[in-house]
DOVONU-8942 format. One record per residue (C-alpha): residue in one letter; y, x, z. Coordinates in steps of 0.1 Angstrom, whole numbers, plus 5000, padded with zeros to 4 digits. Layout:
BEGIN
AYXZ...
//
This chain:
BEGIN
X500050005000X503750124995X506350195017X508149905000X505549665001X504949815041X508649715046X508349385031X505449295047X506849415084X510449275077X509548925060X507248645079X504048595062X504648175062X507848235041X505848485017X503348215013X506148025004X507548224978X503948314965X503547934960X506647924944X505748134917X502648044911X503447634911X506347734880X504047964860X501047614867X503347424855X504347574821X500347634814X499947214825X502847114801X500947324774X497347154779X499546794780X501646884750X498246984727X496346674735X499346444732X499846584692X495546614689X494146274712X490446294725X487746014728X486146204755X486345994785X486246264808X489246474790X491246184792X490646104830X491646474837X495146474814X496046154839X495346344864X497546634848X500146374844X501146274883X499946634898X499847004896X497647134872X493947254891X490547424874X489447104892X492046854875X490146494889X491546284917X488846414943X490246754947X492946614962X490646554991X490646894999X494547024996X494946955032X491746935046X492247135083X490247415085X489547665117X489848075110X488248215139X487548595148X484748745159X485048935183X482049125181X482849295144X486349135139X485648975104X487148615105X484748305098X484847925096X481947695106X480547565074X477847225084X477047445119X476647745105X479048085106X480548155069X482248515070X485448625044X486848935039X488249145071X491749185054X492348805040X494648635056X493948315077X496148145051X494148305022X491048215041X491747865044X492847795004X489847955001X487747765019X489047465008X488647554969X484647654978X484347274993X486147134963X484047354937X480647204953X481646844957X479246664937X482246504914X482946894907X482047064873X481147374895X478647214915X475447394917X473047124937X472246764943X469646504950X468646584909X468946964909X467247114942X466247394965X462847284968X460847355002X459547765003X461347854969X461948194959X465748194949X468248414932X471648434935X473748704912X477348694921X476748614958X480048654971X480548485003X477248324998X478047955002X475547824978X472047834995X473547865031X473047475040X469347545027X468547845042X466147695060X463947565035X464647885014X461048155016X463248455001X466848504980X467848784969X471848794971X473049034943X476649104948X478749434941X481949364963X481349604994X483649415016X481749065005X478749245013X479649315048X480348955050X477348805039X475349065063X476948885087X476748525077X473148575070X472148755103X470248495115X467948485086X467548865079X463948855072X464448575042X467148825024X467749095003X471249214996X471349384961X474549584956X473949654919X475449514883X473649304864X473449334834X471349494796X471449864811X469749994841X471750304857X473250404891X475450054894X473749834868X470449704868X468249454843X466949134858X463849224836X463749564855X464449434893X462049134886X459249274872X456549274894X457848924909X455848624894X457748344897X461848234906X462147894918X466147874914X468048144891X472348104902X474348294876X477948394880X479548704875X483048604866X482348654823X479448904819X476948634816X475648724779X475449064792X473248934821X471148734800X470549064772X468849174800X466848924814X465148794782X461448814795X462648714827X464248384820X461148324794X458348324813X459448364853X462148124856X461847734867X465347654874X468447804860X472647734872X474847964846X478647914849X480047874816X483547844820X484848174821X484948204778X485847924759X481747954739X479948004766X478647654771X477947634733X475847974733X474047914765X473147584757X471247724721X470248024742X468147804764X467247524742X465547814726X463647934760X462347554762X464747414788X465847074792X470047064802X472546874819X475947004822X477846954857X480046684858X483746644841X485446954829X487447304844X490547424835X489947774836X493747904831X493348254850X491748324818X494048564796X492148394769X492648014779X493147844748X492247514729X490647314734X491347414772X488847194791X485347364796X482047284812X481547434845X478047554845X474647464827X471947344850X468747444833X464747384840X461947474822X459947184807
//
């Protein structure tokens, strides 16, 4: 950190530089919203679910979850609280401790939080599970792109092994400690993957290939999904029964993971409504794109 930034930081109140973050960010949103509204008001759209989200663009600030139910969560009060045994901060998620980062904010922590409840709300197109699309009872489950871990922590219990692959050190430490109580159902992989095996990357066809069979397969590595997949080919063939690939990070990815595993004899569904992915340097038309894939073999 600078001097500068040290000086700022010790001279200005972190509520009023939340404050001016917000203001920053709310009138760069709302130049990107007027640009998705603007398109789709000179090219209209039949598609029901398009159309639900650019009302809901009209009366509110543009969101990657742009439906009426995220509003749910804006305010939603959330507890930060401290360990005091290893200082990293955590908020009780359903009765169980999830941990963040040691240097977030309680303020970062709780947008955070609230996003992660948003983005698995079954009316989300980022939600991995539901009464149709299951941990089942003793399944063998991975999850690349772990980060904090939230998406088999309320079924740990049911959970025989995952393997949490994630390459963010301080997330790492985080999800030692959120997953503490169940040490002997985890392995923490602090590798890339992706088509190349080396000293930081690793194949899923490598890693995998004395394991017979993966029950649930969670994909997410923030755009280096068709890398993933180059190398996980025999894997995803003949190991896989369930498969959850975000496809919202490039504007194709739906499109190319939906031949890639009509092709591997899955039956799809998509998540439900759209995202508006705008941190993307590459958002462009149409916009709106499908959260994530939810794949099983037939």
């Amino acid at each position: 950190m600078s001097i500068v930034s040290k000086i700022y930081r010790a001279l200005v109140p972190e509520s009023f530089r939340w404050k001016l973050i917000y203001y920053k960010r709310n009138k760069a949103e709302n130049k990107i919203k007027q640009k998705v509204l603007s398109y789709y008001k000179q090219h209209p759209t039949n598609d029901v679910e398009i159309n639900e989200a650019l009302k809901y663009l009209e009366t509110n600030s543009i969101s990657v979850f742009p439906y009426p139910f995220f509003l749910e969560y804006t305010k939603k009060p959330i507890e930060v609280i401290i360990d005091p045994k290893n200082q990293l901060p955590y908020v009780m998620h359903f009765g169980k401790k999830i941990y963040f980062k040691k240097n977030w904010t309680k303020e970062h922590i709780i947008d955070a939080y609230r996003f992660l409840l948003a983005e698995q709300d079954e009316r989300s197109g980022h939600c991995y599970l539901n009464k149709d699309y299951a941990i089942e009872a003793n399944s063998v489950i991975v999850d690349v792109g772990a980060a904090e871990g939230i998406f088999a922590l309320n079924e740990i219990e049911k959970i025989k092994h995952i393997f949490l692959i994630e390459t963010d050190n301080e997330w790492i430490e985080a999800l030692k400690e959120t997953y503490k109580p169940w040490l002997e159902k985890i392995t923490i992989i602090n590798k890339f993957v992706s088509n190349k095996d080396d000293d930081t990357n690793v194949r899923l066809d490598t890693y995998f290939a004395d394991i017979e069979k993966i029950d649930l397969l969670k994909i997410d590595v923030d755009g280096a999904e068709q890398e993933l997949l180059n190398g996980a080919d025999k894997t995803v063939s003949n190991k896989v029964k369930k498969l959850a690939i975000c496809t919202y990070h490039k504007t194709n990815d739906n499109r190319d993971f939906t031949a890639y595993l009509k092709e591997k004899n899955y039956s799809l569904t998509n998540s439900h409504g759209y995202m508006l992915f705008y941190f993307d340097p590459n958002f462009e038309v149409p916009y709106f794109r499908r959260g994530l894939i939810k794949a099983e073999k037939k």
